[in-house]
C-alpha positions in Angstrom: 52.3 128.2 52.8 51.7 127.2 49.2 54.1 124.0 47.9 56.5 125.1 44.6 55.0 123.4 41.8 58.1 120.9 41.1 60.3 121.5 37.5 58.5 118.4 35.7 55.0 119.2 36.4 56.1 123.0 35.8 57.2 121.9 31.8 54.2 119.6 31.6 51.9 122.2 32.1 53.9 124.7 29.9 53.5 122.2 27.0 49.8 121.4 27.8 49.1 125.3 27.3 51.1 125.0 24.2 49.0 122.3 22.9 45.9 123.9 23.2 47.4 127.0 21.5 48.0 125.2 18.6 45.0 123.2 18.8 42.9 126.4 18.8 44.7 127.5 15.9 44.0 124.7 13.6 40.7 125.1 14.8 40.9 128.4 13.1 42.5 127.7 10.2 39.8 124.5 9.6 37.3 127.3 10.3 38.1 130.1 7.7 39.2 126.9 4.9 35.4 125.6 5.7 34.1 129.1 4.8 36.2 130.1 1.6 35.6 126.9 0.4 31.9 127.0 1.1 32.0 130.2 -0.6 34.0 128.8 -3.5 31.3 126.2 -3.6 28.4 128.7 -3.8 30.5 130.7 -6.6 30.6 127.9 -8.8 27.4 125.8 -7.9 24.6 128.0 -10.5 27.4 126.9 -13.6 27.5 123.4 -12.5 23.8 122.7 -11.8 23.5 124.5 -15.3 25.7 122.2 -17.6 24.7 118.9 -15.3 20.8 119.9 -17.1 22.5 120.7 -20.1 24.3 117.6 -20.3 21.6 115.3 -19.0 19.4 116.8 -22.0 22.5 116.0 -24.5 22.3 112.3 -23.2 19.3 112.2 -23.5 19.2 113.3 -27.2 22.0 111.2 -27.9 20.4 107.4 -26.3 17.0 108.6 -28.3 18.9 109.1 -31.2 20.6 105.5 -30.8 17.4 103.7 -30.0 15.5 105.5 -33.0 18.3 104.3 -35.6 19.2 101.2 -33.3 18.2 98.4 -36.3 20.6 100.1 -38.9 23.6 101.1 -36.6 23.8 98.1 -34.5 23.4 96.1 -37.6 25.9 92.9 -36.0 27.5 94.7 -33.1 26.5 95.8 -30.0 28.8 99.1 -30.3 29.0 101.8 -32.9 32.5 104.1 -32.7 32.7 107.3 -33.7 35.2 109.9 -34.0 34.5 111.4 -30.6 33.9 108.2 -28.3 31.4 105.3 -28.9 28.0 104.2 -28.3 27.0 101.3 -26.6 24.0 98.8 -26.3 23.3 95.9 -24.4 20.2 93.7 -23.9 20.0 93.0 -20.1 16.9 91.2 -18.8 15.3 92.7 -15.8 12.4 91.5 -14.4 8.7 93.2 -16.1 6.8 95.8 -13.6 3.2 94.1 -13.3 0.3 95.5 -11.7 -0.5 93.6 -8.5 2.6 92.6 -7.3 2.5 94.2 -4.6 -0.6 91.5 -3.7 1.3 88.3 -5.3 4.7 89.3 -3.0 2.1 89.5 0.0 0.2 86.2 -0.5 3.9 84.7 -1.3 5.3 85.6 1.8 7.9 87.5 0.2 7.7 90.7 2.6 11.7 91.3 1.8 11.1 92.7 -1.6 8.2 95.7 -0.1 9.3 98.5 0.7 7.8 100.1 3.9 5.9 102.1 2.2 4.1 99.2 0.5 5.9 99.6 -3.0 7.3 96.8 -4.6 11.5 96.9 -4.1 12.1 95.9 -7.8 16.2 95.5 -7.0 15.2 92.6 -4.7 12.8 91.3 -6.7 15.3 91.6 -9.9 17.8 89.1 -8.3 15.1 86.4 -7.8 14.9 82.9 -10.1 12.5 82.2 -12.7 10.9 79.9 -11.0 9.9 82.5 -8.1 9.1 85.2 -10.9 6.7 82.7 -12.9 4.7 81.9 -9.4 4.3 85.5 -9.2 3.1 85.8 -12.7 5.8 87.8 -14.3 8.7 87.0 -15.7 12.2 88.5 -17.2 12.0 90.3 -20.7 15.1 91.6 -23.0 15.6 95.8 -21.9 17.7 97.7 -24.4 20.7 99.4 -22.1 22.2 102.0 -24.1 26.4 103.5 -23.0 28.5 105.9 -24.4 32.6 106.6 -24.1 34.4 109.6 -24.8 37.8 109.5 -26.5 40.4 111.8 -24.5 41.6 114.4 -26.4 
């Protein structure tokens, strides 16, 4: 003799089946946005990796063009505006790339700044004090940053 599922237990399974319905379909529906937008993705990525190059080269152009004419357009000012945005430059020191090192952060016992693969991790070593970087016999020297804005139309 099989027992009557009782009324509660009837409704909880009902709405258990109900939720996995909908689960499923959301599943779905996550599925097919994945793929159209993966698709939409391949459509568009060719133009995009295009103009990132061509843009890249246009910077490029534009910071050579700054550096090359620095002494005469940042003549007092560290920022030349123009019609269509401005151009930027900065002095920042950073910390000169020796040779050796790689051999001076060994014998200093400063293993934090080399990388695993036995390079020298310049970002550590840029954060370091004067009086580290002059033991090591380098030192910080004036690097020319150049920036550019672009007005909104």
């Amino acid at each position: 003799m099989k027992k009557e599922i009782d009324p509660v237990r009837r409704q909880l399974d009902a709405l258990l089946a109900l939720i996995r319905t909908k689960q499923a379909a959301i599943e779905a529906i996550k599925q097919e946005m994945t793929a159209r937008i993966e698709a939409i993705t391949a459509e568009y990525k060719p133009g995009i990796e295009a103009a990132g190059e061509d843009l890249k080269a246009i910077e490029a152009e534009l910071i050579g063009l700054a550096r090359f004419n620095k002494a005469t357009l940042f003549a007092g000012t560290d920022r030349v505006d123009v019609r269509n945005g401005a151009v930027l430059r900065q002095v920042a020191r950073r910390v000169k790339r020796i040779k050796g090192m790689l051999a001076k952060l060994k014998a200093a016992g400063r293993e934090e700044a080399i990388r695993r693969i036995e390079s020298v991790d310049w970002d550590e070593v840029e954060k370091w004090s004067e009086e580290i970087l002059k033991g090591l016999g380098t030192r910080r020297v004036p690097k020319e940053i150049f920036a550019y804005e672009v007005k909104e139309e």
